[in-house]
Structure formats: structure tokens, C-alpha cells
N, C-alpha and C positions, 0 to 999 in steps of 0.2 A: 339173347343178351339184352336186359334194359337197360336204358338208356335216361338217366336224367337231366332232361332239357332244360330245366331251370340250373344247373350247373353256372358259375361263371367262367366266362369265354376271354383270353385273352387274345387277340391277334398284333402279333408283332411282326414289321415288315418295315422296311423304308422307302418304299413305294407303295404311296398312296392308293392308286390305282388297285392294287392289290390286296388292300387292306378291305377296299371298297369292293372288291369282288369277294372275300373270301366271307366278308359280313351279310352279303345277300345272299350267298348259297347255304350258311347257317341259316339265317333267318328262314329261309325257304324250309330249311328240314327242321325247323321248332323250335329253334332255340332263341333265348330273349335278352340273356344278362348277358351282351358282348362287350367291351369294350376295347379298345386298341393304341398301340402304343409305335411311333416311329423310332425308336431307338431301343437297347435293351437297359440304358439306364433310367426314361422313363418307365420303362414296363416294370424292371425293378422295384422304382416308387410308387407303383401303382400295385403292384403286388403287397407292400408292404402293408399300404394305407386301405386294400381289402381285407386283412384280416380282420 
């Protein structure tokens, strides 16, 4: 199965700490477009504002 690593990546979490772990172990397996979101209403606006 491929896999397109330029994909973008949201991580949503309200611990930081794990938002900061789950962004290194992407990055580690190739991927670049992450961004992240502590709430699901910023992830929402931030969803929005990537289209």
C-alpha cells in the first residue's frame, strides 16, 4: 500500500506533550505537512482554513 507523505497531518490532542510526541514519530517516518491543534474547535478552524 502507498503511502503519500506529503499528505497533510493534523494532530489533535490537549496534551502537549503528546502532540510533541506524535509529531516526532511522523516526522521520523517521512512525513512534513503536520500541524496541530489543542482543542477540536481550533482543529476545526484550521481544517477549514486548509482547504
Amino acid at each position: 500500500m502507498a503511502v503519500d507523505r506529503s499528505m497533510p497531518i493534523l494532530v489533535v490532542d490537549d496534551y502537549n506533550t503528546m502532540i510533541r510526541i506524535i509529531r516526532n514519530l511522523l516526522r521520523q517516518l517521512g512525513f512534513e505537512d503536520i500541524d496541530d491543534a489543542h482543542d477540536g474547535s481550533l482543529a476545526l478552524a484550521k481544517m477549514r482554513d486548509k482547504r
